[in-house]
C-alpha positions as CSV (number, residue, x, y, z in Angstrom):
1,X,49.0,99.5,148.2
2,X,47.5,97.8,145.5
3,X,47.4,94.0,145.1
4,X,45.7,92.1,142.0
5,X,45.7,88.6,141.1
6,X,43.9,88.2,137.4
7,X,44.4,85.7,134.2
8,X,46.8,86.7,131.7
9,X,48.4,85.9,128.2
10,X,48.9,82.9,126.5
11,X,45.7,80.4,127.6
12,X,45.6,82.0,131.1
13,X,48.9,80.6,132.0
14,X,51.0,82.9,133.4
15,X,49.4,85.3,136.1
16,X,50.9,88.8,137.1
17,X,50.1,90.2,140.1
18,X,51.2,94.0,140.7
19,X,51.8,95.6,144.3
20,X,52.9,99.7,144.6
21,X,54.2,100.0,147.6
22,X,53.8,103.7,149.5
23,X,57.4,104.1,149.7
24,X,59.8,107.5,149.4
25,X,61.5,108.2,146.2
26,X,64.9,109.8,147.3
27,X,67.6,111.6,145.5
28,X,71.0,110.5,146.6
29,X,69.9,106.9,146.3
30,X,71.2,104.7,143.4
31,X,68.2,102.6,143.4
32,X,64.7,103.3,144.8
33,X,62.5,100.1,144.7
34,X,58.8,102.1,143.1
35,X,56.7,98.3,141.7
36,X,56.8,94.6,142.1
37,X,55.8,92.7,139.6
38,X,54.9,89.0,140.4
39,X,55.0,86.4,137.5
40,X,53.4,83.2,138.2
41,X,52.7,80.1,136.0
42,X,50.4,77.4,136.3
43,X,53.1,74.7,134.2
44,X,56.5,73.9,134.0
45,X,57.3,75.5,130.7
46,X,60.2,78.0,130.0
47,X,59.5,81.5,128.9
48,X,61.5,84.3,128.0
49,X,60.7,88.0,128.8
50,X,60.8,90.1,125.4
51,X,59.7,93.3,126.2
52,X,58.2,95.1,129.5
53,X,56.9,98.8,129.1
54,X,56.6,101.5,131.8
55,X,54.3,103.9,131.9
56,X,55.3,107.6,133.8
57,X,51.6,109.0,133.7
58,X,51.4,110.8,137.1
59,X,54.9,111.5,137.1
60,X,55.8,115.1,137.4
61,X,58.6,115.9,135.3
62,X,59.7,112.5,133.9
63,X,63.2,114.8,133.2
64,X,63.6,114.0,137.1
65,X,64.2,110.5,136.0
66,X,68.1,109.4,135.6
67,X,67.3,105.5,134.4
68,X,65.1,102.8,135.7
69,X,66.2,99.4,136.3
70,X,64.7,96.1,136.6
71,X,65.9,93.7,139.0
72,X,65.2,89.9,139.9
73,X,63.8,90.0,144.0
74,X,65.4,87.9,146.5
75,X,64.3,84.7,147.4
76,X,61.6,86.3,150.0
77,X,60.0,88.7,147.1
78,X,62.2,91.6,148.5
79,X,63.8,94.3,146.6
80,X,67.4,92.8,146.0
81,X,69.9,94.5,143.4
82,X,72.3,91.3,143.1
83,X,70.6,90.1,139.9
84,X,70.0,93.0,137.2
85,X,67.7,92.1,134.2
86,X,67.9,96.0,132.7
87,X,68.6,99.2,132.7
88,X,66.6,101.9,130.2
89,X,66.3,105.7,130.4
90,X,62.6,107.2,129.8
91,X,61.5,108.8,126.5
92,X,58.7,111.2,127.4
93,X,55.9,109.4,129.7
94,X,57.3,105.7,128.9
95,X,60.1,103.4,129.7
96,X,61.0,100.1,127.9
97,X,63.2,97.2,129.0
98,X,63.7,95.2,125.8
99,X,66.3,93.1,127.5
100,X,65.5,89.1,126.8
101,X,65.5,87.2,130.2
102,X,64.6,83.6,130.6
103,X,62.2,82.7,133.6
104,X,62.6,79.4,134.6
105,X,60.8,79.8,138.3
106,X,56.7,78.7,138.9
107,X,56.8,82.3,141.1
108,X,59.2,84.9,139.3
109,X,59.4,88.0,141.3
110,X,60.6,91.7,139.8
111,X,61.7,94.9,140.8
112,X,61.3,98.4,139.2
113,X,63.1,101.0,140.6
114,X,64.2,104.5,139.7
115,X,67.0,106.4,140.2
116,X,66.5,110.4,140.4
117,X,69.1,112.9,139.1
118,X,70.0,115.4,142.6
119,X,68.4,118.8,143.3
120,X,64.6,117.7,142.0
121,X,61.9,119.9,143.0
122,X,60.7,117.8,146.3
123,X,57.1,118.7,145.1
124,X,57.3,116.3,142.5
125,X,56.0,113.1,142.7
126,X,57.0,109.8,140.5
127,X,54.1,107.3,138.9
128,X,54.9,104.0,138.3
129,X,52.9,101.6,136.2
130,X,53.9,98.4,134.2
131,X,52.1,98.7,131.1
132,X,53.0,95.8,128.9
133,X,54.4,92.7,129.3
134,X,55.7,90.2,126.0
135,X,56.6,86.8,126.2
136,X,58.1,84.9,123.3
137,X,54.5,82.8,124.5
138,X,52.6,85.6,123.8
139,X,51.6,89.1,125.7
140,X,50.4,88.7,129.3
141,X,47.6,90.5,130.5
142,X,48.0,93.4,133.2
143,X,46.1,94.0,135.9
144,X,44.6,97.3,135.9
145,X,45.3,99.4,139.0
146,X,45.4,103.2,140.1
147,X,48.5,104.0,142.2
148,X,48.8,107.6,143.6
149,X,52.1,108.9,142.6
150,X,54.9,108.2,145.2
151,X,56.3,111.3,146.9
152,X,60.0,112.8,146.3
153,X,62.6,113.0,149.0
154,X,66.3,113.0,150.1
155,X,68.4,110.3,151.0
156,X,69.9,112.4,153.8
157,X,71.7,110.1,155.7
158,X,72.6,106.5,154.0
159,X,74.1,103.4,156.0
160,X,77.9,103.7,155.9
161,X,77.9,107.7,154.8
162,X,81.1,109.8,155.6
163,X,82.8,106.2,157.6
164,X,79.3,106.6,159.8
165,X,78.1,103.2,160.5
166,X,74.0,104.4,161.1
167,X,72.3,107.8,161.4
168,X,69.9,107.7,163.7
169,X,68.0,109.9,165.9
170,X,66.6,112.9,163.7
171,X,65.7,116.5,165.1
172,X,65.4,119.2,162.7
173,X,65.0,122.8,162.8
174,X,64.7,126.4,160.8
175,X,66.9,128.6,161.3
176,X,65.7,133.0,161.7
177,X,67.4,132.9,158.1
178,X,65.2,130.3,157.0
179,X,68.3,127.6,156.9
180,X,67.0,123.6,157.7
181,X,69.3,122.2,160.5
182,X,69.3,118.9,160.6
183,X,70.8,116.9,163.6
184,X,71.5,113.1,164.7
185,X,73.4,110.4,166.2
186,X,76.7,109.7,164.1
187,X,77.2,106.0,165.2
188,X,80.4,105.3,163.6
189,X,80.9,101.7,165.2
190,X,77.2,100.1,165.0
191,X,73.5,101.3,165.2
192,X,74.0,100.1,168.7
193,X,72.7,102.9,171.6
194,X,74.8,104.4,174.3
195,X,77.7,103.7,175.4
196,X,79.8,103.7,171.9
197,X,81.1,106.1,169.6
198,X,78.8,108.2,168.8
199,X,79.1,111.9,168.4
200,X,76.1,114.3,167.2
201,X,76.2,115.6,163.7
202,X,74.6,118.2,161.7
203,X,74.0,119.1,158.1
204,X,72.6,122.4,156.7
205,X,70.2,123.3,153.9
206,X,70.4,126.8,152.3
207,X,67.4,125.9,149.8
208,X,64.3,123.9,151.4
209,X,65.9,120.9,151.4
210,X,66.1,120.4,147.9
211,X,70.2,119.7,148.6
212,X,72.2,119.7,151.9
213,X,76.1,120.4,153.1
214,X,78.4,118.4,154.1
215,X,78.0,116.5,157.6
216,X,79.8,118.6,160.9
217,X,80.0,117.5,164.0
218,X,78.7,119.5,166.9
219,X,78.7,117.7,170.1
220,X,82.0,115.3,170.1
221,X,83.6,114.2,173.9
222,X,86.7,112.4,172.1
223,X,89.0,110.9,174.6
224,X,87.9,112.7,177.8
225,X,89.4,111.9,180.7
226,X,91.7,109.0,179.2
227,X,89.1,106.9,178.0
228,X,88.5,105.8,174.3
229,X,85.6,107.2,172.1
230,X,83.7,104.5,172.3
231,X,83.7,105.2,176.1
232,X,82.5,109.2,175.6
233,X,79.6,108.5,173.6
234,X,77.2,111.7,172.6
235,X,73.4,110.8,172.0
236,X,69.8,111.6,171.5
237,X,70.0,115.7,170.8
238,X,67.1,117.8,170.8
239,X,67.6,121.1,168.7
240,X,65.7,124.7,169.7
241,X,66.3,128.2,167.8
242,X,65.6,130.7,169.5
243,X,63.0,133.1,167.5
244,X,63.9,136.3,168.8
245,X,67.7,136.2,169.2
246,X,68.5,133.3,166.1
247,X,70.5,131.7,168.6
248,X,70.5,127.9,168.1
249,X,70.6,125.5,170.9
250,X,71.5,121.6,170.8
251,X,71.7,119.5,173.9
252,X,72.6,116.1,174.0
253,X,73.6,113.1,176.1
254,X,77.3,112.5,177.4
255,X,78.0,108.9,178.8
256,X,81.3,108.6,180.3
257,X,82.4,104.6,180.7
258,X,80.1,102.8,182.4
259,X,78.2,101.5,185.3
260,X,77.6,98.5,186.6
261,X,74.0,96.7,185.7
262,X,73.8,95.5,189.2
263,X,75.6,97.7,191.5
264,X,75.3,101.3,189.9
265,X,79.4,101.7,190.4
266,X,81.9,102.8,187.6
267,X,83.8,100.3,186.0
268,X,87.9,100.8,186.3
269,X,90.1,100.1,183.7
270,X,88.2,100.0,180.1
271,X,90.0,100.3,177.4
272,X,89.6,100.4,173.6
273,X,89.5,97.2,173.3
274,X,87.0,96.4,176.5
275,X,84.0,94.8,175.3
276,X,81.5,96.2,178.5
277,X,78.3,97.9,177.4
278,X,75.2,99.4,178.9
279,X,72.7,101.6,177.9
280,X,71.5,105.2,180.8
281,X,68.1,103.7,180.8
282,X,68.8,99.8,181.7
283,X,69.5,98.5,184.8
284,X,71.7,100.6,186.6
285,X,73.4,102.2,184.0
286,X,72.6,106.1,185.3
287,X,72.6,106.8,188.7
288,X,71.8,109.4,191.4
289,X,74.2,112.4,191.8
290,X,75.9,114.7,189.5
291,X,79.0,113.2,188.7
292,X,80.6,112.0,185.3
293,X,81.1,108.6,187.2
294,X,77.6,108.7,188.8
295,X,75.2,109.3,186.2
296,X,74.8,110.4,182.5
297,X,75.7,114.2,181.4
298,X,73.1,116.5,180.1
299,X,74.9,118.8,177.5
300,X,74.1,121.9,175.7
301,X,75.9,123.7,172.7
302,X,75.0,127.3,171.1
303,X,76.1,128.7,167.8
304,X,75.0,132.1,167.0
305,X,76.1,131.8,163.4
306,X,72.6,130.4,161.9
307,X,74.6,126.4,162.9
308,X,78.0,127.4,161.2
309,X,80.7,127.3,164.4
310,X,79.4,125.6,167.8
311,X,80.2,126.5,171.4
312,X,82.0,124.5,173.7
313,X,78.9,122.4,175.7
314,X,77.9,123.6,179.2
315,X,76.9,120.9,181.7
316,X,73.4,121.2,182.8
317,X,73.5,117.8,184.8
318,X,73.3,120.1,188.2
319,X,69.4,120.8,187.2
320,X,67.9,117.5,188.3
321,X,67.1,116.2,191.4
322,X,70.3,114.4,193.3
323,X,68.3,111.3,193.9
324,X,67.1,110.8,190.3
325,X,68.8,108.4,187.8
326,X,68.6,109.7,185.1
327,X,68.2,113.7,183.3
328,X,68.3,114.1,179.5
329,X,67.1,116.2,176.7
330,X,64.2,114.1,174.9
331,X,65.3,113.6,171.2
332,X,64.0,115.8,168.4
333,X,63.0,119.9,168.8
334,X,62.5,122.4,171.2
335,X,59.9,125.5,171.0
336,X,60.2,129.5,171.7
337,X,56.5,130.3,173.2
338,X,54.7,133.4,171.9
339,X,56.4,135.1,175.2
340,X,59.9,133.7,174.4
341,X,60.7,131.2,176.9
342,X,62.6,128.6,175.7
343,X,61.4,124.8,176.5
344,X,63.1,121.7,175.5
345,X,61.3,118.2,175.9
346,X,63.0,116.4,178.4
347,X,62.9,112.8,180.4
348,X,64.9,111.1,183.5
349,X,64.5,108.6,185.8
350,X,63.4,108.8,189.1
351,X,64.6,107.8,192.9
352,X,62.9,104.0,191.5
353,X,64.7,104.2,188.2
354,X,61.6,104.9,186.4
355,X,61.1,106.7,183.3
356,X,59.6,110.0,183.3
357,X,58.8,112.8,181.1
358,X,59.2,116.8,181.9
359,X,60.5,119.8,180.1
360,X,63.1,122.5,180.7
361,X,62.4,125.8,180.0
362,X,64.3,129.4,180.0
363,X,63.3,132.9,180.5
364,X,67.1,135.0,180.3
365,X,68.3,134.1,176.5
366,X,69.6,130.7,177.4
367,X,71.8,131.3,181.1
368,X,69.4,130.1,183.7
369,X,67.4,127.1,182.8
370,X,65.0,125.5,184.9
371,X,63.7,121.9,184.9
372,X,60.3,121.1,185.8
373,X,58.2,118.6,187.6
374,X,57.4,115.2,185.8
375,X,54.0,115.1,183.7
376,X,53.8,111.2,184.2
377,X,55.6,108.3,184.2
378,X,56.7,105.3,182.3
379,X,57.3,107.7,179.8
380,X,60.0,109.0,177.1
381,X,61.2,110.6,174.3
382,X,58.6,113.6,174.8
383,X,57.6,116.3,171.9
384,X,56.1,119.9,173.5
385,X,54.1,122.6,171.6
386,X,52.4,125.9,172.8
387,X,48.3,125.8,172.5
388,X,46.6,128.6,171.3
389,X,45.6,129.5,175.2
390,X,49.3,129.6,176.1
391,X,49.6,125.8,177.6
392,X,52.2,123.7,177.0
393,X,51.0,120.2,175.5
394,X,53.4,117.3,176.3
395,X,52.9,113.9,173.7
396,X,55.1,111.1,175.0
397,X,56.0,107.7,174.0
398,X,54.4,105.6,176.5
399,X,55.7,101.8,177.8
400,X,52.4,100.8,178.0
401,X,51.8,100.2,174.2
402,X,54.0,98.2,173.3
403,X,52.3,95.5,171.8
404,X,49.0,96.7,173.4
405,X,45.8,96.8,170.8
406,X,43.2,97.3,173.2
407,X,44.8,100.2,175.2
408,X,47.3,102.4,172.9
409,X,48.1,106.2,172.0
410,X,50.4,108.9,173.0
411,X,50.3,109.7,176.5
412,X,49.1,113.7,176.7
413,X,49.3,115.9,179.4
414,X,48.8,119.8,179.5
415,X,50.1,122.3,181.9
416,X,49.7,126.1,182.3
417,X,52.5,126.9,184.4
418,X,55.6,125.7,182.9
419,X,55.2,122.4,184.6
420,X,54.9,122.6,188.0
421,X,51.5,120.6,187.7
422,X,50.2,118.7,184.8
423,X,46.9,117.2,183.7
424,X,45.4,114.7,181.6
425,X,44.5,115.5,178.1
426,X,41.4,114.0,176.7
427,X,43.1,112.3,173.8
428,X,45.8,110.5,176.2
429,X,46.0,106.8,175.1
430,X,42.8,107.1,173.1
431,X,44.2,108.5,170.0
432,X,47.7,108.5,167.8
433,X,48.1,104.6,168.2
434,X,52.2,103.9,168.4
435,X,54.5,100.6,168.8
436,X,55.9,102.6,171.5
437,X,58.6,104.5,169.7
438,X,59.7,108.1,169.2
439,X,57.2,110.6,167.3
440,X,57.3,113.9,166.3
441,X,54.8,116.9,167.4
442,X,54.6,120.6,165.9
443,X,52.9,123.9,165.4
444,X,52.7,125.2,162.4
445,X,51.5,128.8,162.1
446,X,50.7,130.2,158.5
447,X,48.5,133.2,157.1
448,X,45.0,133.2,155.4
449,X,43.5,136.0,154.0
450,X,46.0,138.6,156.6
451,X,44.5,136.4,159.6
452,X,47.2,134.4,161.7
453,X,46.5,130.6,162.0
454,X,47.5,127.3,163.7
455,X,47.6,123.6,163.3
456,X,49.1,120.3,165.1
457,X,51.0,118.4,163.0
458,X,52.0,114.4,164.2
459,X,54.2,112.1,162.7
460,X,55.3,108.4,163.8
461,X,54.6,104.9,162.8
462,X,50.6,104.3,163.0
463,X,50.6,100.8,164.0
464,X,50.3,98.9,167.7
465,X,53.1,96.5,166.7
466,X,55.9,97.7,163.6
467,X,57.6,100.4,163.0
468,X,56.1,100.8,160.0
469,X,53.2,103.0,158.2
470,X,55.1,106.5,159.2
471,X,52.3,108.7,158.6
472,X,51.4,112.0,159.2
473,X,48.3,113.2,160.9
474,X,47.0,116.6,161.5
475,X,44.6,118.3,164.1
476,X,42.7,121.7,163.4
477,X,41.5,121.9,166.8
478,X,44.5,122.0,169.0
479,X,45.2,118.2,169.4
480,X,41.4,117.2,170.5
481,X,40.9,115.3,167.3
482,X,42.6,113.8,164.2
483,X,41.0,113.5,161.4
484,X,41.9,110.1,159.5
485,X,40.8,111.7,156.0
486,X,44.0,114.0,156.5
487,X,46.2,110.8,157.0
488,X,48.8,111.3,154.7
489,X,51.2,107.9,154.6
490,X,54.8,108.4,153.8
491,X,56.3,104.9,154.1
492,X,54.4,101.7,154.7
493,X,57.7,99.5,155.2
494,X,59.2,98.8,158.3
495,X,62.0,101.1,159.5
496,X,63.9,102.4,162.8
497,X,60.6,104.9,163.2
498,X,61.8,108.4,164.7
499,X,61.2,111.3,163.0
500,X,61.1,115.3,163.4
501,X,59.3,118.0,162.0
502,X,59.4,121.8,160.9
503,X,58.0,124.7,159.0
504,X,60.5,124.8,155.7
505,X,58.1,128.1,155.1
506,X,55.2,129.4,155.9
507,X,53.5,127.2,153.3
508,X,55.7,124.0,153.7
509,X,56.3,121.6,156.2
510,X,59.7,119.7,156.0
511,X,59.9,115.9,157.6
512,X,63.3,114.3,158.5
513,X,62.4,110.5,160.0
514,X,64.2,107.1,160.1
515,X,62.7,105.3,156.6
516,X,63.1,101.8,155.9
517,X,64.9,103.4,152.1
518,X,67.5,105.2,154.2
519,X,69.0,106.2,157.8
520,X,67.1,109.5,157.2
521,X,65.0,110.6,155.0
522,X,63.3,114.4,154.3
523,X,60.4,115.2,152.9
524,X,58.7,117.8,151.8
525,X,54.3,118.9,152.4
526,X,52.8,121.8,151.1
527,X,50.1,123.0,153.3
528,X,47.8,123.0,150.7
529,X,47.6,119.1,151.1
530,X,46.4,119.2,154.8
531,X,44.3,122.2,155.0
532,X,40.8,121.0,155.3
């Protein structure tokens, strides 16, 4: 971010402060907010903007740039598109708005944004820097600054989209045949949690990315057993392909009506137009047992047509433990090990109701599937890789953070025998700082020089307190340290948080995560960028 305050223009009396925000420029988004521009005045007298010029040095391709637009902020300095000053299109490396606009404010606040044509190389990156500014007082000085060009991306998933209310939840995936499957909550009423109606969607990318097919729905409960949609909600998938078959698996979260807070039983009689809500991990809203009325369904779908046609979901509720609450997948991506068990990240709650965090693995091409012992608890929303010793590393969200400076990080634990025990990594709570919120953890594996190699690869919001600064961190040493000079920030606003990740190729990683520019945003790093 940069942030400068310096004289100006006419006898120092207007003052323009600049601030580049590291934010996500997305195709499939009218209008992506790229520089602020604060004008402030030291008198009461009016002025008129003449001309403001843009330069594009850093950009890419400037050819990637539909139009730019200027726009007044809202009353808070925040990128508002109610009041439009201009629109121009770019001519080589500049832009000019030469659109006369009257400033009558002490504190006048601009936007700049920019609008991208579709199907952009996602390599490409967009800089952003007012050059000139002229008043009919005179021409204001501009603050010099050096911004790093801001990264491309892909509006994926945008509030209201296809009658969806919010996209949330990412997991993503490649496919054998190198297709990107992308999967989340469709939460057609509100971005409300379980119970509502919400049904898990997908879309499909033949070419990195770069442009994606229309939304499907894979996991969908409708009007089971009588009761409304809103009342057979579908949440929180995790996504696993299966490397040596190609088989895809997604499993998600069924919650049929609901239970009471306090007493744990079913409620009679809901209807579409019953208001009652609660969510499988408050109060008593999942309960011991196995039935649809008891406790919350864990799901699982299979296409073997690389995500095109989807079975009908099997019911593998029966693999927890009667007296536990709760048994779900953990949101996001499951692994094939080197020796082809499957294992998907998954979380419950216990005979207490406490949150836990385990995984489910499977040796027989996806029949028999076997659920294992907790790592720890007051833990969630888990992420598992394979280390290069054949362990299985387990990164969960932890309760514990929230809020928490002095103690905070991912919980770790390790285990070497498909969790039946667990230990303590080193890094547990002493690294990868979180406001206690989803994150994303993956292996990539790449070649140099003929040579197989590995890395870690992280991604959530680095911060004790927002869901904000979604960055992406990187360990060369099999999670025992991360580096901060391989930080790479992707967006410093606040947003939902969750995010996914996956190997586009062998020299690309693709990101798909909850921005504050759009439900769901992917991106695109070269490994190039994070190799030491």
């Amino acid at each position: 971010m940069v942030a400068l305050l310096l004289s100006c223009g006419y006898n120092d009396k207007v003052k323009v402060q600049i601030n580049s925000p590291t934010l996500p420029v997305l195709t499939g988004k009218e209008y992506n907010p790229v520089q602020k521009i604060t004008l402030v005045r030291d008198n009461s007298m009016e002025y008129n903007i003449k001309k403001l010029v843009i330069s594009l040095q850093g950009t890419t391709d400037s050819d990637d740039i539909a139009k730019l637009s200027l726009f007044k902020a809202d009353e808070a300095g925040k990128f508002d598109t109610t009041v439009t000053i201009g629109e121009t299109v770019p001519k080589g490396n500049m832009a000019t708005f030469t659109h006369r606009f009257p400033i009558k404010e002490d504190t006048l606040t601009l936007w700049v944004s920019v609008t991208l044509k579709e199907n952009i190389d996602l390599t490409h990156r967009v800089g952003i820097q007012c050059e000139k500014m002229i008043t009919n007082k005179g021409k204001l000085h501009i603050p010099n600054s050096e911004n790093e060009p801001l990264r491309t991306g892909v509006a994926l998933r945008q509030h209201g989209q296809d009658g969806v209310h919010t996209s949330r939840i990412p997991g993503l995936a490649t496919s054998k045949q190198g297709t990107l499957l992308a999967i989340y909550d469709a939460r057609y009423e509100s971005a409300r949690d379980l119970q509502g109606d919400i049904d898990i969607a997908m879309n499909r990318s033949l070419d990195g990315g770069r442009t994606w097919e229309p939304m499907q729905v894979i996991l969908d409960r409708n009007e089971w057993g009588g009761m409304p949609e809103k009342y057979n909600g579908v949440s929180d998938a995790c996504i696993l392909v299966d490397e040596k078959s190609g088989d895809i698996y997604v499993a998600g979260l069924w919650m049929h009506g609901v239970l009471d807070g306090e007493t744990g039983k079913w409620v009679e009689g809901l209807t579409a137009d019953s208001t009652r809500w609660i969510h499988q991990w408050q109060a008593k809203g999942s309960q011991p047992s196995y039935g649809v009325k008891e406790t919350s369904q864990f799901l699982i779908t299979k296409s073997s047509d690389d995500g095109l046609t989807w079975s009908e979901p099997v019911n593998l509720t029966h693999l927890k433990k009667r007296e536990w609450w709760l048994f779900a997948p953990a949101p996001g991506q499951g692994i094939t090990m080197t020796d082809g068990t499957l294992v998907l990240p998954t979380q419950g709650r216990d005979e207490t109701g406490v949150p836990f965090s385990n995984i489910t693995w499977n040796k027989d091409g996806g029949k028999s599937w076997v659920t294992s012992n907790p790592a720890t608890k007051n833990t969630t929303e888990c992420a598992v890789v394979e280390l290069e010793n054949g362990d299985l590393m387990l990164n969960m969200r932890d309760n514990r953070n929230r809020g928490n400076e002095e103690v905070n990080g991912r919980s770790v634990f390790v285990t070497s025998d498909l969790g039946q025990t667990w230990t303590e990594h080193p890094t547990s709570r002493k690294a990868l700082v979180e406001p206690t919120c989803m994150a994303s953890l993956h292996k990539h594996t790449y070649y140099d020089e003929g040579k197989e190699k590995s890395l870690l690869l992280f991604v959530n919001p680095a911060s004790a307190f927002r869901r904000n600064n979604i960055t992406l961190k990187v360990s060369y040493d099999d999670g025992n340290t991360w580096p901060e000079e391989q930080y790479i920030l992707l967006d410093e606003y606040n947003g939902r948080g969750y995010s996914c990740i996956t190997s586009v190729n062998d020299s690309t990683i693709g990101i798909l995560y909850e921005s504050s520019q759009a439900d769901l945003v992917f991106q695109t790093v070269s490994l190039q960028e994070i190799l030491p």
